[in-house]
C-alpha positions as CSV (number, residue, x, y, z in Angstrom):
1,X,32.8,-109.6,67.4
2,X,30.6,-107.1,66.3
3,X,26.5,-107.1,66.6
4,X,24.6,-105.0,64.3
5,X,20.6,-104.4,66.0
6,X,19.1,-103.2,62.9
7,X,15.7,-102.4,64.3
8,X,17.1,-101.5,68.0
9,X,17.9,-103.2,71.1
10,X,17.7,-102.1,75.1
11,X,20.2,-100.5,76.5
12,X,20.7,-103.4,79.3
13,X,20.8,-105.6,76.3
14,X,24.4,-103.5,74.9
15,X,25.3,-103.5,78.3
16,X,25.4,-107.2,78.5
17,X,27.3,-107.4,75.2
18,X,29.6,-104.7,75.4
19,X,30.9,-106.3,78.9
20,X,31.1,-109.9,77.6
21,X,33.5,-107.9,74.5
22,X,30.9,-107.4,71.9
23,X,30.8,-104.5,69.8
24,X,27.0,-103.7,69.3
25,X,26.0,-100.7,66.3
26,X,22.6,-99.9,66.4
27,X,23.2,-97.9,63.2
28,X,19.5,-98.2,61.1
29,X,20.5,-99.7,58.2
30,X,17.8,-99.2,55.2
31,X,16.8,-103.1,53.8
32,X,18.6,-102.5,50.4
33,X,22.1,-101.7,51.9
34,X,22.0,-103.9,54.8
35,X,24.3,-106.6,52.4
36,X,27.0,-104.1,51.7
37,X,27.2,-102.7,55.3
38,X,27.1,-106.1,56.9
39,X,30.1,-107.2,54.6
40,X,31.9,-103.7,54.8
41,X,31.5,-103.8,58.6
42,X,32.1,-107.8,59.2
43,X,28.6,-108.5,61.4
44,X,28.7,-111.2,62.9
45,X,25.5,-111.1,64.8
46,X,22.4,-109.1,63.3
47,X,19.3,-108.4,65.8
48,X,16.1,-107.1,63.9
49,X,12.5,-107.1,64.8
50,X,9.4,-107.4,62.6
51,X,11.0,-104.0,60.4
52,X,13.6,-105.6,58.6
53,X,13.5,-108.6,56.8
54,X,16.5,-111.7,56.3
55,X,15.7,-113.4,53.2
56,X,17.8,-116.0,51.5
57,X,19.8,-113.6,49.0
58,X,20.4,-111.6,52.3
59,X,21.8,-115.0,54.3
60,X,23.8,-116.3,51.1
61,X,26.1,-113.2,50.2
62,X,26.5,-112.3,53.8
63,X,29.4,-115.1,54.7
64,X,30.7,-113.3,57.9
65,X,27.0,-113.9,59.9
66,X,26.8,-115.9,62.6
67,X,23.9,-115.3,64.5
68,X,20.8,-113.7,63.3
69,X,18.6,-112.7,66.3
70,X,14.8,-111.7,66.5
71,X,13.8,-109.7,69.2
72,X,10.0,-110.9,69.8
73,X,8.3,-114.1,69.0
74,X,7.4,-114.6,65.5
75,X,10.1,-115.1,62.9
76,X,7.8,-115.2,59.5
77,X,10.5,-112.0,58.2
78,X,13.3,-114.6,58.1
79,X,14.2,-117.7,56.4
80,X,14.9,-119.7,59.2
81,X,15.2,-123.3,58.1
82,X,17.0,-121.8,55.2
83,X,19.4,-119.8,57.6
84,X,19.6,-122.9,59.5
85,X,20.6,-125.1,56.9
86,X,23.6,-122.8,56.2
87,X,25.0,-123.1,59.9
88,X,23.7,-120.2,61.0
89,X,22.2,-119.7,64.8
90,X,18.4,-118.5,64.6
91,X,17.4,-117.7,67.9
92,X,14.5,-115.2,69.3
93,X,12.7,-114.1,72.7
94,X,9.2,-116.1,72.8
95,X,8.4,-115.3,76.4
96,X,9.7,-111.9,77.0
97,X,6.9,-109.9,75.2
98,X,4.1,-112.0,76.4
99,X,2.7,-110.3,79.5
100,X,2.9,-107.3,77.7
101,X,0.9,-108.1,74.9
102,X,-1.6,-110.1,76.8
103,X,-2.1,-106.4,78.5
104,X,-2.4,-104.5,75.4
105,X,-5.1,-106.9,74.4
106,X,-7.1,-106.2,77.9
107,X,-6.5,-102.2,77.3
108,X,-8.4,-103.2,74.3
109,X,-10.7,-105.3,75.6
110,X,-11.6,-102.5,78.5
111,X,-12.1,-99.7,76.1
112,X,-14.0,-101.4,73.6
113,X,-16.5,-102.9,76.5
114,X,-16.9,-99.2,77.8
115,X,-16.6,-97.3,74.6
116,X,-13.4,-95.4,75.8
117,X,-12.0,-95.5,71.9
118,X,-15.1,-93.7,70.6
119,X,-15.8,-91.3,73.5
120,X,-12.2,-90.2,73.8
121,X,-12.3,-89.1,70.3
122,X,-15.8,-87.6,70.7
123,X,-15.2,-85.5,74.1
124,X,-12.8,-83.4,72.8
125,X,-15.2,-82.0,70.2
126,X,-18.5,-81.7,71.8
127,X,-18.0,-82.9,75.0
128,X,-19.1,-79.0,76.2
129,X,-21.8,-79.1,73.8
130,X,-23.1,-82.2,73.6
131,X,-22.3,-84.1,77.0
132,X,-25.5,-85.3,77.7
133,X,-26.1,-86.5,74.1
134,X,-22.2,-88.5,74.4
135,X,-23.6,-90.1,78.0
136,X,-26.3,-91.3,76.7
137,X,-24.5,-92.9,73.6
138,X,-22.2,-94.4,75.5
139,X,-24.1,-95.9,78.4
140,X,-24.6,-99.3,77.3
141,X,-21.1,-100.3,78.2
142,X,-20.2,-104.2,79.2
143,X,-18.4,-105.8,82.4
144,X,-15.9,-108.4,81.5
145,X,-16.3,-110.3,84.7
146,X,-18.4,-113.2,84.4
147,X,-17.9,-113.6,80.3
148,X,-16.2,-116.0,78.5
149,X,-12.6,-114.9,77.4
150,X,-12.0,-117.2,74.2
151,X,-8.2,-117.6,73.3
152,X,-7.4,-119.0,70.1
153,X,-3.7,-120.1,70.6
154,X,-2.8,-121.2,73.6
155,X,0.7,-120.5,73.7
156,X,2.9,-118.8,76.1
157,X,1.3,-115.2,75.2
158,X,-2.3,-116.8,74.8
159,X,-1.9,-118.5,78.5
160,X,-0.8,-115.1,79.4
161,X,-3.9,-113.5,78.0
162,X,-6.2,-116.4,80.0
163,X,-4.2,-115.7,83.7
164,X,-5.3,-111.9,83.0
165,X,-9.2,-113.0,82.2
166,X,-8.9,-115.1,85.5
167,X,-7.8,-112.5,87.3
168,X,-10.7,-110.3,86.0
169,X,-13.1,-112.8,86.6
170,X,-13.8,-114.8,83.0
171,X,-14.6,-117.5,81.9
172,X,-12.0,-119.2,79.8
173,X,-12.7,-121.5,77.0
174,X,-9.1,-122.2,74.7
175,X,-8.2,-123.8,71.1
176,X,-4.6,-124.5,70.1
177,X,-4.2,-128.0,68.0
178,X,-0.9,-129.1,69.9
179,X,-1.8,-128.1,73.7
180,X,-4.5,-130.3,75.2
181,X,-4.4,-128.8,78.4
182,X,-1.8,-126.0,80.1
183,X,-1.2,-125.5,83.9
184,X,-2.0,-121.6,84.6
185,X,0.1,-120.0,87.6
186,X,-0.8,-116.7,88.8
187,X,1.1,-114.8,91.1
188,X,-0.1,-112.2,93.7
189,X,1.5,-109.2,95.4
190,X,1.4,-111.3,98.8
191,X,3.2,-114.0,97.7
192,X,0.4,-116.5,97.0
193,X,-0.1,-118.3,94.1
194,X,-2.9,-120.1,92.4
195,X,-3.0,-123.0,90.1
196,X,-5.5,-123.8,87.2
197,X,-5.5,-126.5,84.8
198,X,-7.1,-125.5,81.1
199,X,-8.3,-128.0,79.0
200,X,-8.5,-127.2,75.2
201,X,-11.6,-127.3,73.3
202,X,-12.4,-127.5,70.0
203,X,-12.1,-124.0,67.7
204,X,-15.5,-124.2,67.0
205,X,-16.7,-124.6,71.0
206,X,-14.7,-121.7,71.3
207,X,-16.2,-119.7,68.8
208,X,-19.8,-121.0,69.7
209,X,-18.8,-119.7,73.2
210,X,-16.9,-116.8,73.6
211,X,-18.3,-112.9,74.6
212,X,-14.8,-111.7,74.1
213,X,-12.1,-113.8,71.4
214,X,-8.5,-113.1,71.4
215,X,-5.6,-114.7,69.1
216,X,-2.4,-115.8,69.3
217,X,-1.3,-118.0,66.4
218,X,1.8,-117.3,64.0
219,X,1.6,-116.3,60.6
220,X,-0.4,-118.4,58.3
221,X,-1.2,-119.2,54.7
222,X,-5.0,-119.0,55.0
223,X,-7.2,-117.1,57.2
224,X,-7.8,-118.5,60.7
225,X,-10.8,-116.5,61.2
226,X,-12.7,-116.1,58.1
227,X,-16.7,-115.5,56.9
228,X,-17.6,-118.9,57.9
229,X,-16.2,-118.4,61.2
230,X,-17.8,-115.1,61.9
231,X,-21.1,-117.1,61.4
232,X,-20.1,-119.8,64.3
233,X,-19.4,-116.7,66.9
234,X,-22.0,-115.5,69.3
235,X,-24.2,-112.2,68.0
236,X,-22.2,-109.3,70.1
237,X,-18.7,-111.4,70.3
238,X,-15.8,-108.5,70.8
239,X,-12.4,-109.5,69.0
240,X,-8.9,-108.5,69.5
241,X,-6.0,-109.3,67.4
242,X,-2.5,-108.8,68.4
243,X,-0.9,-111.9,66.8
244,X,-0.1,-111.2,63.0
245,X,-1.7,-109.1,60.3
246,X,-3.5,-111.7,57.6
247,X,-4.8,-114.7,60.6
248,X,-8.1,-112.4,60.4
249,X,-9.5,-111.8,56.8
250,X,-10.6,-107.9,57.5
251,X,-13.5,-107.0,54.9
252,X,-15.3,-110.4,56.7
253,X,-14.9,-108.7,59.8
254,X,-15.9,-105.3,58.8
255,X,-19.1,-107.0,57.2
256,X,-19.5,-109.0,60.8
257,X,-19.6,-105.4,62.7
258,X,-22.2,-104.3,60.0
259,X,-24.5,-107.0,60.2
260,X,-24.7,-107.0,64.0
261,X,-22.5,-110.1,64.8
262,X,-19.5,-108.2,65.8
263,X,-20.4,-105.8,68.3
264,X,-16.3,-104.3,68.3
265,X,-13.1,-105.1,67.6
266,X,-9.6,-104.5,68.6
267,X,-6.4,-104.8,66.0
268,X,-2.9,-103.8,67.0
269,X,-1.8,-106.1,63.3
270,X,-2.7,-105.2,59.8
271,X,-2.5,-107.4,56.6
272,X,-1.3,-104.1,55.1
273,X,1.9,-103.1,57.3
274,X,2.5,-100.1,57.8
275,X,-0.4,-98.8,55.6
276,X,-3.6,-100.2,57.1
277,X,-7.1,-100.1,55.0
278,X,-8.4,-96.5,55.4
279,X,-11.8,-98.5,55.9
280,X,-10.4,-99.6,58.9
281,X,-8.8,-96.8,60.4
282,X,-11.8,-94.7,60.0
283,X,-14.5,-97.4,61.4
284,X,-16.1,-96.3,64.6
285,X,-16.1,-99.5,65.9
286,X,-12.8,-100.8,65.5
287,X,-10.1,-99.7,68.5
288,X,-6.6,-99.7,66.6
289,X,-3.0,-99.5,67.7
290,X,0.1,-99.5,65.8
291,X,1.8,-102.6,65.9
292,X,2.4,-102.3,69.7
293,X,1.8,-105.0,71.5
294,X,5.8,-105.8,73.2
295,X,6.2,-102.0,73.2
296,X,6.8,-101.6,76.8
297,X,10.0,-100.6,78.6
298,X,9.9,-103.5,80.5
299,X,9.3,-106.0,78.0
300,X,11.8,-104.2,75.5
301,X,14.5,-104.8,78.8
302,X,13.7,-108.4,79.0
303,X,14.2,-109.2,74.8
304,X,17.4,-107.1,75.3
305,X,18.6,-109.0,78.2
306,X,17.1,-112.4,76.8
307,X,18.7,-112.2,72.9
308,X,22.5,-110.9,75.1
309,X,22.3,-114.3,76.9
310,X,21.5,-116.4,74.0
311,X,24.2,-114.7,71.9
312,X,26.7,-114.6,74.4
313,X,26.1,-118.6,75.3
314,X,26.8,-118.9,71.8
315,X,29.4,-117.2,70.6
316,X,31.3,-116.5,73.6
């Protein structure tokens, strides 16, 4: 059987396959001839991430599929129910990334509280000239410890993010509307563990509360935070968003940083991937990366190793 991972998969990830008698290409195959090469080749499995989409025109001339795969959490770039429907496996990797973007969100978080994404910028060009001008600029930084850490979604990567603002010493007030409370384990170097119980408030306690606000909700039709909810956030809030581009409605947050409500905010997601507003990329108070939150080695291991299992369990 043959597994085509369009958009790449970890090498412990072939490793599984290939010993279980899979033959895995990881051959990129450009969106308009992924039909032709998955019918000339006979795929039976196809991995892909958030680059390449599986639409129903895709699912319906493609007879020879089996199993289509997406290494991450969200699935909004394929037709699930549709793929479903047709007897097709849809399976994907909702806990693997979640630590690591739960860490990319308190890189954020740290940098924007301390001004580390404007001052590493600015030291390069006048931190000989102008060093005492840059401290001064930049010495009205923010501890996290002892703020509120609002999480809006409070699913396995939004529990992650709240274990990492315990740790650091917040506060944490959560909305999701299907959890009404989630047990919280963290895990020490000792061995020792602690246990919290979070109860879910409403999104509007949340907003009303939180210094720092974090999301993790799926794609959706309509904003979930838009102008209105800018207005129920505390003056100074800092945001980060490292769910999905389009759950934050951008020019209301750009006008929320002008008018003093927004102090800073993070986004790794754009609702214009993989060309970003240039008003965004150029704002000084915005701290951006690319699309990176499960981007680590160790995460990219565990999705490998995860979507092997899965497929193997299935097919095998």
């Amino acid at each position: 059987m043959k597994v085509l991972a369009n958009d790449g998969v970890s090498q412990s990830g072939i490793t599984a396959l290939e010993n279980a008698g899979f033959e895995v290409i990881t051959t990129k195959v450009a969106q308009e001839q992924l039909e032709n090469y998955i019918n000339e080749h006979n795929v039976d499995v196809l991995l892909v991430r958030s680059a390449t989409t599986v639409r129903k025109p895709l699912i319906d001339k493609c007879p020879s599929l089996k199993v289509i795969g997406r290494g991450g959490v969200g699935m909004d770039n394929i037709d699930v129910d549709y793929a479903r429907s047709k007897g097709l496996h849809v399976i994907n990797t909702p806990a693997a990334s979640s630590h690591s973007v739960a860490e990319l969100v308190f890189g954020h978080f740290y940098g924007l509280a301390r001004f580390l994404h404007n001052s590493n910028r600015d030291m390069p060009l006048e931190g000989d000239a102008n060093f005492k001008g840059l401290k001064k600029a930049y010495a009205k930084g923010t501890e996290l410890k002892g703020k509120t850490l609002g999480v809006i979604g409070f699913g396995r990567i939004g529990q992650a993010t709240a274990k990492i603002g315990i740790g650091a010493g917040m506060n944490i007030v959560a909305y999701d509307p299907f959890i009404e409370n989630a047990p919280l384990e963290l895990e020490f170097f000792d061995g020792q563990k602690l246990n919290f119980n979070i109860k879910t408030v409403s999104k509007k306690e949340v907003l009303n509360q939180a210094d720092f606000l974090t999301l993790h909700v799926p794609a959706q039709k309509e904003y979930v935070i838009d102008e209105t909810d800018f207005k129920e956030m505390k003056d100074g809030v800092i945001i980060a968003n490292a769910a999905r581009g389009g759950v934050v409605n951008e020019i209301a947050l750009v006008k929320a940083i002008e008018n003093g409500k927004v102090a800073r905010a993070a986004l790794d997601v754009f609702e214009n991937e993989p060309k970003p507003e240039i008003q965004l990329l150029m704002h000084s108070a915005l701290s951006l990366t690319p699309h990176t939150g499960a981007a680590t080695n160790e995460a990219q291991d565990r999705i490998g190793s995860e979507l092997a299992e899965q497929i193997i369990s299935l097919l095998k």
